[in-house]
PDB file of N, CA, C and O in Angstrom:
ATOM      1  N   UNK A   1      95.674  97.828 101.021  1.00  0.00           N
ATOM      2  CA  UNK A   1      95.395  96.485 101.509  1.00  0.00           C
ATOM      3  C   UNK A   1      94.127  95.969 100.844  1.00  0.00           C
ATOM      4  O   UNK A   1      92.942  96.296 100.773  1.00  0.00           O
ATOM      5  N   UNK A   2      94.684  95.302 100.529  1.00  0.00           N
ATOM      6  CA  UNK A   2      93.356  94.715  99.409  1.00  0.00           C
ATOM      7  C   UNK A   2      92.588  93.239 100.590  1.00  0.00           C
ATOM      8  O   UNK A   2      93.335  92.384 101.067  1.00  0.00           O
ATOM      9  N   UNK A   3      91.335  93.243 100.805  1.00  0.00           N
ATOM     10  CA  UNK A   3      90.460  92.665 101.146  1.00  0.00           C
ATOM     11  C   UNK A   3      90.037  91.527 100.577  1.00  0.00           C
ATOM     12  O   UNK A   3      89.223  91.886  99.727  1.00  0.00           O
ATOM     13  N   UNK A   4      90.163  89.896 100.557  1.00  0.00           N
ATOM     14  CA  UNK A   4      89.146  88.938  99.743  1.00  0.00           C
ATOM     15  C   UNK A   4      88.081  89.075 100.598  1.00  0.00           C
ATOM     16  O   UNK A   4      88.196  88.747 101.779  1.00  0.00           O
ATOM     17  N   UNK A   5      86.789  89.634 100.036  1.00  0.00           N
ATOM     18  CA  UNK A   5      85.251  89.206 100.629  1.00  0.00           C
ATOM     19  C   UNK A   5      84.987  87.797 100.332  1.00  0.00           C
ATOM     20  O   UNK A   5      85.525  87.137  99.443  1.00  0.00           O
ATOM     21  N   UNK A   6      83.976  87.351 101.290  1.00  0.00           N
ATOM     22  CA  UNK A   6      83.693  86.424 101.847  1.00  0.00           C
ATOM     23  C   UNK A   6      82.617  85.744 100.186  1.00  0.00           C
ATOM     24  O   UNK A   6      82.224  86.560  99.353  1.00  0.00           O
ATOM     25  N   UNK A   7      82.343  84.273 100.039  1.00  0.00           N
ATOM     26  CA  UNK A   7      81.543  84.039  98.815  1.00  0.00           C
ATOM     27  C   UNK A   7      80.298  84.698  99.403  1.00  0.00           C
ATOM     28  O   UNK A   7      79.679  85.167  98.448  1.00  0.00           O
ATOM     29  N   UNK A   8      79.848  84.870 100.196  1.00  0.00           N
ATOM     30  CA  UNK A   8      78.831  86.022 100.140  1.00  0.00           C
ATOM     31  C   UNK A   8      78.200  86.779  99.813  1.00  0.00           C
ATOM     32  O   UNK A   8      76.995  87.012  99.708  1.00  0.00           O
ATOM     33  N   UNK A   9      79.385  87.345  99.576  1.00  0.00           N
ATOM     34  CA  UNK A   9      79.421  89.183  99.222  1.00  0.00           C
ATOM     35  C   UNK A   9      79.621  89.090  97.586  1.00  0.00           C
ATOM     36  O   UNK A   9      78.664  89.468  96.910  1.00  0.00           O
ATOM     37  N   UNK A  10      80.298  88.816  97.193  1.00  0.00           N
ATOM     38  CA  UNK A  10      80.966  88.740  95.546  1.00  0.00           C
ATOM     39  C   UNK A  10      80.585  87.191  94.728  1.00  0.00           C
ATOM     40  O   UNK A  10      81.183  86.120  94.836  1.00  0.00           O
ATOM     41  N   UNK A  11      79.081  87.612  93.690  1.00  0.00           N
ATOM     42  CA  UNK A  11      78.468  86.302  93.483  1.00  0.00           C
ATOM     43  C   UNK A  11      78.043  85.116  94.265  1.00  0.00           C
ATOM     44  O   UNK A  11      78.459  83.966  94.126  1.00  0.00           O
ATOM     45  N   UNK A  12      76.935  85.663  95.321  1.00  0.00           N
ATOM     46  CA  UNK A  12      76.421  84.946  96.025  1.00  0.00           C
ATOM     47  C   UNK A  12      75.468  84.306  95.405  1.00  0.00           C
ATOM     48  O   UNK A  12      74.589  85.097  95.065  1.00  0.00           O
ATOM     49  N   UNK A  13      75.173  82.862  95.004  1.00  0.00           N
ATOM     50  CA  UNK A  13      74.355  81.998  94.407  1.00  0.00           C
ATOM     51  C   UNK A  13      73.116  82.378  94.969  1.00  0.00           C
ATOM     52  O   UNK A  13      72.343  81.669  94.324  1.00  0.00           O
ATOM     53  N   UNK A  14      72.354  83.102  95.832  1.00  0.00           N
ATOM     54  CA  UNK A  14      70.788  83.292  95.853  1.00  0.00           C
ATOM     55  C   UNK A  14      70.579  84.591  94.934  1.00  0.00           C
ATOM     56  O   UNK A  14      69.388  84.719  94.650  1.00  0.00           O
ATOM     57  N   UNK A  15      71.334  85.514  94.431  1.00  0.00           N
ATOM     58  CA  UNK A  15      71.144  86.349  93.644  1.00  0.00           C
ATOM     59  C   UNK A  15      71.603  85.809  91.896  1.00  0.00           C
ATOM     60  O   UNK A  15      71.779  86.696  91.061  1.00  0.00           O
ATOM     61  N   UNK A  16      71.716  84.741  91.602  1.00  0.00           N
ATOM     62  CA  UNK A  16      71.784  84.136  90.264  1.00  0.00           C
ATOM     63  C   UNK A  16      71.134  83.389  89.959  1.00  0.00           C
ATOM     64  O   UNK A  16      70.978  82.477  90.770  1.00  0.00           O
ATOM     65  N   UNK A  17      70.599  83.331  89.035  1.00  0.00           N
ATOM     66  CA  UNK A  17      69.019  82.813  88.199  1.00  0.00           C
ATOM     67  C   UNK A  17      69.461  82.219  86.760  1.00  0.00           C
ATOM     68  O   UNK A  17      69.601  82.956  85.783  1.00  0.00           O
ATOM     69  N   UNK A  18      69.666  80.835  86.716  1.00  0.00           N
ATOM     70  CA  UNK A  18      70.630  80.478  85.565  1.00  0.00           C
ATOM     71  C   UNK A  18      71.956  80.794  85.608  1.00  0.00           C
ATOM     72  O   UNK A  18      72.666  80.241  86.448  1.00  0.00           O
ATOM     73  N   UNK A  19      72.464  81.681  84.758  1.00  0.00           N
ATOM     74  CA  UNK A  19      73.880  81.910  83.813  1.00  0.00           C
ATOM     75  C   UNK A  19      73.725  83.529  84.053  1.00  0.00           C
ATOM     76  O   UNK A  19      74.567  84.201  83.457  1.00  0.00           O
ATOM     77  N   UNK A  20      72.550  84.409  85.021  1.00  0.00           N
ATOM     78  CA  UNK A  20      72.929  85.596  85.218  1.00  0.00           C
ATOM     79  C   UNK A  20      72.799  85.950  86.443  1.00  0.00           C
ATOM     80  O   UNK A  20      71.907  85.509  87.168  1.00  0.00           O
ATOM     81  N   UNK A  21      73.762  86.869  86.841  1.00  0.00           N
ATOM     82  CA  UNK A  21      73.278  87.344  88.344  1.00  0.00           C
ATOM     83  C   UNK A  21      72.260  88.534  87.981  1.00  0.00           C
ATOM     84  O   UNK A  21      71.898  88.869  86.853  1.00  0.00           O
ATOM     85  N   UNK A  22      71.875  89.109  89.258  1.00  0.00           N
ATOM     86  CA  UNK A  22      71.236  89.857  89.587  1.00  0.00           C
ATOM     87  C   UNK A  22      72.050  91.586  89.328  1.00  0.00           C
ATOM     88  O   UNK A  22      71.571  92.513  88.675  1.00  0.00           O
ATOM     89  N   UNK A  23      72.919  91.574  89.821  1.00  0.00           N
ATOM     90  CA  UNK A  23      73.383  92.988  89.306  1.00  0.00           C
ATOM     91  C   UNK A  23      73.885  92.955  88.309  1.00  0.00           C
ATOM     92  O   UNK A  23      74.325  94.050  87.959  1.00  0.00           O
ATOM     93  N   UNK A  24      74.072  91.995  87.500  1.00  0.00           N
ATOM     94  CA  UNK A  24      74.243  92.324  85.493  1.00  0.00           C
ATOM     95  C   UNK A  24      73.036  92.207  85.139  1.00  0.00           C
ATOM     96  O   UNK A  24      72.881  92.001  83.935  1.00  0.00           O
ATOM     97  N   UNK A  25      71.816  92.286  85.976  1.00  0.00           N
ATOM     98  CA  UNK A  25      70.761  92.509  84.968  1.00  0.00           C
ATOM     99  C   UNK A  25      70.228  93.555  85.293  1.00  0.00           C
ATOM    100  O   UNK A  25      69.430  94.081  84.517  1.00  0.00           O
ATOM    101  N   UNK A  26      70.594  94.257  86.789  1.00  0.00           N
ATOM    102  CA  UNK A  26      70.066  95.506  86.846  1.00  0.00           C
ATOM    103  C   UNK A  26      71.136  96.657  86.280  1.00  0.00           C
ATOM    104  O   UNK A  26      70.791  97.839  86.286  1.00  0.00           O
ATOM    105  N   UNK A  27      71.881  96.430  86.003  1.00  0.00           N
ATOM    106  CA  UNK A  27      73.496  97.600  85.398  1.00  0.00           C
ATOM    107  C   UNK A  27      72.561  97.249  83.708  1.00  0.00           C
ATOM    108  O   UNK A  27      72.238  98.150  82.935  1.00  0.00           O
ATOM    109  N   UNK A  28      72.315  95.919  83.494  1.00  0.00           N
ATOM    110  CA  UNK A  28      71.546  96.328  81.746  1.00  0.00           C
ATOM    111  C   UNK A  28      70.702  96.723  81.541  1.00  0.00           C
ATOM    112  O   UNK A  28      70.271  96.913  80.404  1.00  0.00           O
ATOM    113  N   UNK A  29      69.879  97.129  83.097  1.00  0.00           N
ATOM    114  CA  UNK A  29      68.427  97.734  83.088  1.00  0.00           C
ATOM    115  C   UNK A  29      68.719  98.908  83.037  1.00  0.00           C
ATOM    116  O   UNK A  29      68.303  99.376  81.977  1.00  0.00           O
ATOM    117  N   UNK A  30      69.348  99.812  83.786  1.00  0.00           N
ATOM    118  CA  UNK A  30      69.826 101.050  84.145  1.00  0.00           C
ATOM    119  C   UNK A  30      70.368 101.707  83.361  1.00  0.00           C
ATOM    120  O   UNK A  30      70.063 102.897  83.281  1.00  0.00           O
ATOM    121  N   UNK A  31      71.434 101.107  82.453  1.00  0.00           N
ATOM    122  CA  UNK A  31      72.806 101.100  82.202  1.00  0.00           C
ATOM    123  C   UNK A  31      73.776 101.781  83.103  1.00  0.00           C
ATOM    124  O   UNK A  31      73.714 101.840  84.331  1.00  0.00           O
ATOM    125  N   UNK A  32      74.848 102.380  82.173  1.00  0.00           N
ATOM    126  CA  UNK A  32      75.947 102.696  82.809  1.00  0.00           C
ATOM    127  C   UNK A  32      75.815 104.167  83.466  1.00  0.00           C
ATOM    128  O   UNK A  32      76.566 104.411  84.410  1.00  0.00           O
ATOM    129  N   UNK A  33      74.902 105.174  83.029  1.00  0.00           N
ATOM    130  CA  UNK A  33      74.687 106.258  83.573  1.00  0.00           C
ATOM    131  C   UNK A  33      73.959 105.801  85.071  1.00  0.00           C
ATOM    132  O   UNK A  33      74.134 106.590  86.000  1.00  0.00           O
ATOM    133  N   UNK A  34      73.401 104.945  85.256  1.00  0.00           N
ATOM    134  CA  UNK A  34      72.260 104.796  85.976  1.00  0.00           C
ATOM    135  C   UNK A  34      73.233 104.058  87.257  1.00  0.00           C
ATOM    136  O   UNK A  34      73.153 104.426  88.429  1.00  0.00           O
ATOM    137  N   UNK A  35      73.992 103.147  86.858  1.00  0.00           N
ATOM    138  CA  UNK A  35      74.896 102.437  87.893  1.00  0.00           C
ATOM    139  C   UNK A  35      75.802 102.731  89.281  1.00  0.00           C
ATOM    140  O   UNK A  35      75.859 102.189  90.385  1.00  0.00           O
ATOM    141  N   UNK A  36      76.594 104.065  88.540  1.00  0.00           N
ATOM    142  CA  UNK A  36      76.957 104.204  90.178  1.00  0.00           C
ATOM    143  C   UNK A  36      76.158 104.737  90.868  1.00  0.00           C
ATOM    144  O   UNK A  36      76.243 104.394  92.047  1.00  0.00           O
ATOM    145  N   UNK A  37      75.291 105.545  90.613  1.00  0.00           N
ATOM    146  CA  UNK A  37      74.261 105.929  91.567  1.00  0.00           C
ATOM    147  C   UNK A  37      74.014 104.932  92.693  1.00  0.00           C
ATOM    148  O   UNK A  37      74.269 104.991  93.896  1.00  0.00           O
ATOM    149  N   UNK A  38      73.202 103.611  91.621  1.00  0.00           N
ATOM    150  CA  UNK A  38      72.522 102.444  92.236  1.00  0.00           C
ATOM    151  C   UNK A  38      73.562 101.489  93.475  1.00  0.00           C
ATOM    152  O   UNK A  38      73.301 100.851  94.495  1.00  0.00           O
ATOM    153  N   UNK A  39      74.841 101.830  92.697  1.00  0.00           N
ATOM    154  CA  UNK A  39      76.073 100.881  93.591  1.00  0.00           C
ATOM    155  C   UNK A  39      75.825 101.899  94.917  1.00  0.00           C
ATOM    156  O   UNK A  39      75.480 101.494  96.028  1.00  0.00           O
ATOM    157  N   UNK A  40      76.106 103.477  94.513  1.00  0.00           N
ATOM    158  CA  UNK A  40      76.557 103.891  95.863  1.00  0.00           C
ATOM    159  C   UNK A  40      75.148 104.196  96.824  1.00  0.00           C
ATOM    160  O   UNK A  40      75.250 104.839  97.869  1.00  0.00           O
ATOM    161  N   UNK A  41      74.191 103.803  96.473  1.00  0.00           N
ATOM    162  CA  UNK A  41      72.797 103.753  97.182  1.00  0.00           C
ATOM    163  C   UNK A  41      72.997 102.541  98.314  1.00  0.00           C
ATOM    164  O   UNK A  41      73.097 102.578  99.540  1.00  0.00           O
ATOM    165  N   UNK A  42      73.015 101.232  97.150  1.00  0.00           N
ATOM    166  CA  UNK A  42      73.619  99.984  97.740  1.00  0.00           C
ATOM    167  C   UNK A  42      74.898 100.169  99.475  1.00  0.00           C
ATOM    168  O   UNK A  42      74.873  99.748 100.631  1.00  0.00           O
ATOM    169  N   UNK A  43      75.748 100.969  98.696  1.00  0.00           N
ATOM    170  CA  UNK A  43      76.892 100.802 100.068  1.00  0.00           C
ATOM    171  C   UNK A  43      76.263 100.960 100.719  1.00  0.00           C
ATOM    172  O   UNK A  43      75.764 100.079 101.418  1.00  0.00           O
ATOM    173  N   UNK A  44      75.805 103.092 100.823  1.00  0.00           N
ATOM    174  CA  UNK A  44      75.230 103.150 102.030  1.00  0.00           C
ATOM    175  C   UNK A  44      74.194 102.640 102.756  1.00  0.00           C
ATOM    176  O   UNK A  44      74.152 102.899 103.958  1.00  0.00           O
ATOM    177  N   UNK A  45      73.285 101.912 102.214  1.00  0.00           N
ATOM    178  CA  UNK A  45      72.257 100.989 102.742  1.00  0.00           C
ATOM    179  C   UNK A  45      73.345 100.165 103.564  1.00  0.00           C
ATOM    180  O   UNK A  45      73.299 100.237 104.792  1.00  0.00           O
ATOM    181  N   UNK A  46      74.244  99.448 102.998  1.00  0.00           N
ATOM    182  CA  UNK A  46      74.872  98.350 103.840  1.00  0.00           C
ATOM    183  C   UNK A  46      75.824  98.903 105.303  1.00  0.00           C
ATOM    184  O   UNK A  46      75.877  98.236 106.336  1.00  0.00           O
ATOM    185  N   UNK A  47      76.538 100.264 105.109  1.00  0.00           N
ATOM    186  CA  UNK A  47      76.980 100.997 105.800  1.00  0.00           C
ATOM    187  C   UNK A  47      75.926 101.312 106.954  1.00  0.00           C
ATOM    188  O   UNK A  47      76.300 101.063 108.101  1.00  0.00           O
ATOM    189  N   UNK A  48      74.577 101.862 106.760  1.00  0.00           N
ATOM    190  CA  UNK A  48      74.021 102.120 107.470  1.00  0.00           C
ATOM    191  C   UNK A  48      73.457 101.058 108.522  1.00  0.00           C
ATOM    192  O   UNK A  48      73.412 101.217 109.742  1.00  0.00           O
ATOM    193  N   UNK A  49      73.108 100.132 107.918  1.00  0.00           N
ATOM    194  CA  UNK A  49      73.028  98.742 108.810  1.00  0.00           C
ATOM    195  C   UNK A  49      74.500  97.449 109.102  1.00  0.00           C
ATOM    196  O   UNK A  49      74.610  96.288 109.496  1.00  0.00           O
ATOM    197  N   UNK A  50      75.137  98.242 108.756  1.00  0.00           N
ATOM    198  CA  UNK A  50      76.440  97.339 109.201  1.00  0.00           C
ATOM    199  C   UNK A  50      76.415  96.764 111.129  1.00  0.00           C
ATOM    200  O   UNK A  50      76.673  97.505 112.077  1.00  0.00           O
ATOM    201  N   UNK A  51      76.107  95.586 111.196  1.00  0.00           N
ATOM    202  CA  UNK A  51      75.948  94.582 112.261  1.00  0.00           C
ATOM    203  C   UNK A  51      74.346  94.556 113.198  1.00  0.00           C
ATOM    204  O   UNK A  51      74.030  94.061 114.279  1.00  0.00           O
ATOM    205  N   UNK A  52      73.557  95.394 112.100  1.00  0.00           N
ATOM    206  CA  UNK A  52      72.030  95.713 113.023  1.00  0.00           C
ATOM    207  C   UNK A  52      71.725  94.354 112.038  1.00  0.00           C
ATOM    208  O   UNK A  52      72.077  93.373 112.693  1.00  0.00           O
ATOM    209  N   UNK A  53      71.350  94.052 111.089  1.00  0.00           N
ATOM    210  CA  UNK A  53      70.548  92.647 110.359  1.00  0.00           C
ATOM    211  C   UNK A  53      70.978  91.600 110.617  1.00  0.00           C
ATOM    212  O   UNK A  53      70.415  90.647 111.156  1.00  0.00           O
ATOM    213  N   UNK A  54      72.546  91.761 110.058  1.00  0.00           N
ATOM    214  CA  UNK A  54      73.696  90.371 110.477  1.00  0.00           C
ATOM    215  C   UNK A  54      74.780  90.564 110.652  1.00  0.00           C
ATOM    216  O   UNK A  54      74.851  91.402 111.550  1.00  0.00           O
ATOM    217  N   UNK A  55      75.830  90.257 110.292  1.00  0.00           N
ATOM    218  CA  UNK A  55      77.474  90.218 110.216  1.00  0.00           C
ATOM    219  C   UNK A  55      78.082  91.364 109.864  1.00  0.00           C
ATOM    220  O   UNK A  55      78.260  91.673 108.686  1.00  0.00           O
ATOM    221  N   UNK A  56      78.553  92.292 111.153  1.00  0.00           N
ATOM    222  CA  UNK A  56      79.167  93.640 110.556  1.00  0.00           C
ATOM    223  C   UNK A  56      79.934  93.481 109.425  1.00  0.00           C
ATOM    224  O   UNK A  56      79.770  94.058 108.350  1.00  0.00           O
ATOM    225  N   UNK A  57      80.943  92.518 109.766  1.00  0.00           N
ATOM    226  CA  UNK A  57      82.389  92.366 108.586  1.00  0.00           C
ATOM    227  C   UNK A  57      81.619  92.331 106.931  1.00  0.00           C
ATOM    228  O   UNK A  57      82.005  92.915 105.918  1.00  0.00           O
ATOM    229  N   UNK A  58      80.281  91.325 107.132  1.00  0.00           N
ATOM    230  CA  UNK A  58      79.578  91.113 105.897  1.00  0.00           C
ATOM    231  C   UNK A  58      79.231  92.340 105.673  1.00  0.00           C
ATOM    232  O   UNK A  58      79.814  92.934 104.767  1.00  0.00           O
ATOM    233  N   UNK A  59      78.496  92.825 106.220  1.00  0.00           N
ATOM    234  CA  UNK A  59      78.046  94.149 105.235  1.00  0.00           C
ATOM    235  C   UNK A  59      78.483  95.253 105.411  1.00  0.00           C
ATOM    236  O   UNK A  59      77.647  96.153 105.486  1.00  0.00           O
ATOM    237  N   UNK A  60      79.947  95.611 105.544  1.00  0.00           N
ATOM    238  CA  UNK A  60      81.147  96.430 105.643  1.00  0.00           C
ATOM    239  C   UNK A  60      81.720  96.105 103.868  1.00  0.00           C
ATOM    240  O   UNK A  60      81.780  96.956 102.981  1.00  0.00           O
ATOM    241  N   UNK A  61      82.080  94.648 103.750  1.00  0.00           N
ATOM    242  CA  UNK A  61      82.325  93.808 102.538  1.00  0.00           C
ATOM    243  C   UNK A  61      81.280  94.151 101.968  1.00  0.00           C
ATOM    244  O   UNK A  61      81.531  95.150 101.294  1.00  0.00           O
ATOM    245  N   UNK A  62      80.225  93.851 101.878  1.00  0.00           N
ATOM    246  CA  UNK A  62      78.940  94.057 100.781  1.00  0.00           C
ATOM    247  C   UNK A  62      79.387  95.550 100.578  1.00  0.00           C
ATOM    248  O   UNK A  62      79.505  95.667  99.358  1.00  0.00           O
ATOM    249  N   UNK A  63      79.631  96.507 101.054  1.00  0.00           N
ATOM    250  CA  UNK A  63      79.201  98.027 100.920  1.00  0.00           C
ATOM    251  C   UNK A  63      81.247  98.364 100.215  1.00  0.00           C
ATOM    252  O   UNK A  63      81.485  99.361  99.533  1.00  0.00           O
ATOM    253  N   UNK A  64      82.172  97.524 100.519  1.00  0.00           N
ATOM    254  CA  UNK A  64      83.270  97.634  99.729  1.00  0.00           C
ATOM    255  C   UNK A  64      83.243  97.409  98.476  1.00  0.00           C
ATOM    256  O   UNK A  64      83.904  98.051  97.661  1.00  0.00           O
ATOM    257  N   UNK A  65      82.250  96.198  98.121  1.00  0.00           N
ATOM    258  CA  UNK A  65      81.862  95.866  97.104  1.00  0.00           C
ATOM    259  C   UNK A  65      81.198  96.863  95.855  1.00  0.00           C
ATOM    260  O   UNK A  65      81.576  97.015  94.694  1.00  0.00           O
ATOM    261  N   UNK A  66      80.143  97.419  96.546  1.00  0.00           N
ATOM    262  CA  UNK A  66      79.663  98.101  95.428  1.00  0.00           C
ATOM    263  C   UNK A  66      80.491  99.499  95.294  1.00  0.00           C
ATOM    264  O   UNK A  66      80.626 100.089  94.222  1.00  0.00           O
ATOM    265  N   UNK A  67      81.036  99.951  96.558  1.00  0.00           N
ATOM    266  CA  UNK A  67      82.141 101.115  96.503  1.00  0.00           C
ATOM    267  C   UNK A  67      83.083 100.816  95.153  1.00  0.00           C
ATOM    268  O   UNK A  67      82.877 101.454  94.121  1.00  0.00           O
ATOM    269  N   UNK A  68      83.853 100.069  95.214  1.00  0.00           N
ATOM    270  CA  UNK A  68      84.674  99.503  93.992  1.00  0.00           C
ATOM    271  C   UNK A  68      83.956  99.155  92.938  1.00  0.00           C
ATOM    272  O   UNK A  68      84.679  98.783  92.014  1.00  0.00           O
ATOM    273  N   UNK A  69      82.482  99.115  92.631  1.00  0.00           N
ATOM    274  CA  UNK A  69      82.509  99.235  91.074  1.00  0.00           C
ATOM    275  C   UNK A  69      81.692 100.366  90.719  1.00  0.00           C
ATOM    276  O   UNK A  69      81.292 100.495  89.562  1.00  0.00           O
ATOM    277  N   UNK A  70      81.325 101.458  91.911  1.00  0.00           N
ATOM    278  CA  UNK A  70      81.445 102.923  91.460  1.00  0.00           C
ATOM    279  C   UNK A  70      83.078 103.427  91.199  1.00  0.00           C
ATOM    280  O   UNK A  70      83.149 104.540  90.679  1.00  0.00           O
ATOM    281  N   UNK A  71      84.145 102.884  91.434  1.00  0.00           N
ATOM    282  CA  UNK A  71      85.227 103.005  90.597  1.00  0.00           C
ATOM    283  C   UNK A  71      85.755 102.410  89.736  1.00  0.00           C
ATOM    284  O   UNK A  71      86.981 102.321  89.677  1.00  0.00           O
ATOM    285  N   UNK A  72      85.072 101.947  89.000  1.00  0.00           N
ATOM    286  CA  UNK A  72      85.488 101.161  87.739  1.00  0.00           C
ATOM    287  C   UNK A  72      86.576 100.085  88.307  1.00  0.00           C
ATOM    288  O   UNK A  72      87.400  99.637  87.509  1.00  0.00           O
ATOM    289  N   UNK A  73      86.591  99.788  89.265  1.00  0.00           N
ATOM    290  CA  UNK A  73      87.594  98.878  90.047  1.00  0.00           C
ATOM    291  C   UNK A  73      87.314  97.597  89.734  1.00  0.00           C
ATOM    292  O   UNK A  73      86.268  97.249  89.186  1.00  0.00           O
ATOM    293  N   UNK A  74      88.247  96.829  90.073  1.00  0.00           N
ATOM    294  CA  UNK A  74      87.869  95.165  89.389  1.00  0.00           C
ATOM    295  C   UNK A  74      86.860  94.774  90.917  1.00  0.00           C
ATOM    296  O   UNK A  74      87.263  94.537  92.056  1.00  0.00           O
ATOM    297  N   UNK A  75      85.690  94.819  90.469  1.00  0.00           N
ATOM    298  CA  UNK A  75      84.870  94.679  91.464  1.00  0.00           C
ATOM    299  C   UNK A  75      84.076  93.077  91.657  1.00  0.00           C
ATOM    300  O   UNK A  75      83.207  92.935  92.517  1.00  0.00           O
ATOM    301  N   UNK A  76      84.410  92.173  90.939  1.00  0.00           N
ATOM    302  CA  UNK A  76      83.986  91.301  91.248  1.00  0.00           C
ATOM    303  C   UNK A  76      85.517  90.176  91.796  1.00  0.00           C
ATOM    304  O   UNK A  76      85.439  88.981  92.079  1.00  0.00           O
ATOM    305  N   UNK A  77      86.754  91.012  91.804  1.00  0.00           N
ATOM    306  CA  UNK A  77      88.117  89.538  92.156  1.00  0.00           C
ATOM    307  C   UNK A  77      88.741  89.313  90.734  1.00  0.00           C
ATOM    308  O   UNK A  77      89.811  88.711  90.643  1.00  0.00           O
ATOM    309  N   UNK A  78      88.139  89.751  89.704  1.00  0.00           N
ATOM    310  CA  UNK A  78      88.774  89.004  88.587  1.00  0.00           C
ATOM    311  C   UNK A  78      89.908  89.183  87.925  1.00  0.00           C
ATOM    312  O   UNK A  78      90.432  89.764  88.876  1.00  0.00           O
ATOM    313  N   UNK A  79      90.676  89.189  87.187  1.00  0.00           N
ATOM    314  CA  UNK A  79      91.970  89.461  86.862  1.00  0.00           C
ATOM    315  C   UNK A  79      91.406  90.979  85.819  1.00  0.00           C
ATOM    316  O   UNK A  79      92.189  91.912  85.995  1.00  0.00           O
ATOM    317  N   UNK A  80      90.329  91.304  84.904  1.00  0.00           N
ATOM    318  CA  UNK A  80      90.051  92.176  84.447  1.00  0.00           C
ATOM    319  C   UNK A  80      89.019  92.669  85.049  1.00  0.00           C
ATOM    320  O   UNK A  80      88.009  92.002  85.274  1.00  0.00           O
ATOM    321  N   UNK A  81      89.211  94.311  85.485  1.00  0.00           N
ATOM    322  CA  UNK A  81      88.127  95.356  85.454  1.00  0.00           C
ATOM    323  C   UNK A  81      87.517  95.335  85.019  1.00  0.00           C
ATOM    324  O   UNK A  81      87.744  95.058  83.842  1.00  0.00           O
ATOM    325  N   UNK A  82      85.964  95.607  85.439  1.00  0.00           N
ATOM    326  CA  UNK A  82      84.797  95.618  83.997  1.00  0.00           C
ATOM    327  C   UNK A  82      85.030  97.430  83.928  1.00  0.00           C
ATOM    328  O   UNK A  82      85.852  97.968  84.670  1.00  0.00           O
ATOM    329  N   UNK A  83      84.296  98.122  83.070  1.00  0.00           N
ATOM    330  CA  UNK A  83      84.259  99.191  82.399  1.00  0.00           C
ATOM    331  C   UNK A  83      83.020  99.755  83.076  1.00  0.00           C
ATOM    332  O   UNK A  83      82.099 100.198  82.390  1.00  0.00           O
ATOM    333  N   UNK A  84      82.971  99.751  84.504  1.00  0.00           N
ATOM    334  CA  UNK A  84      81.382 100.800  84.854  1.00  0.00           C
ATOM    335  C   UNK A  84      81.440 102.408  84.463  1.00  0.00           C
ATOM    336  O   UNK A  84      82.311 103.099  84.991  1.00  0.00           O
ATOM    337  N   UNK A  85      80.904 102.742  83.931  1.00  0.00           N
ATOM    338  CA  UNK A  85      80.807 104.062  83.568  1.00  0.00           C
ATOM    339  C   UNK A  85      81.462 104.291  82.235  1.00  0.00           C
ATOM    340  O   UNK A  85      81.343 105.413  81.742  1.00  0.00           O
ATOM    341  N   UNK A  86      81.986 103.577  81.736  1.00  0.00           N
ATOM    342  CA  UNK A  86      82.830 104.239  80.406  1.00  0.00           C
ATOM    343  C   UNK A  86      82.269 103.607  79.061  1.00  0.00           C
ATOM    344  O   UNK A  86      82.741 103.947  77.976  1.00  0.00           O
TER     345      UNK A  86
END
């Protein structure tokens, strides 16, 4: 069962600065060795506070989010997968 997250969760306009977001500039900081780590740090942060900050469903979604692009999964909705790790 595939999930649409909320615009929120997947390219939320307070994390884009111009023409880049925020996690394509930390995946080019890191790179690709460095990334799933950082994604699956991310979930569980969101897992761990899922409905203590704000919106369980939101950060259940936020933490699906970065789950799926520690699997090379099409993690942003798009018709192509990006390549995390490879």
């Amino acid at each position: 069962m595939k999930i649409k997250p909320r615009e929120s969760v997947v390219s939320p306009t307070h994390y884009t600065n111009g023409d880049i977001e925020c996690i394509d500039a930390i995946k080019s900081a890191i790179g690709d060795d460095h990334f799933v780590p950082f994604c699956k740090g991310q979930a569980l942060k969101y897992i761990w506070r899922a409905g203590l900050k704000g919106d369980f469903e939101e950060d259940i979604q936020k933490a699906m989010f970065y789950l799926s692009a520690c699997l090379n999964a099409d993690w942003r909705g798009n018709d192509e997968p990006d390549k995390v790790g490879s």
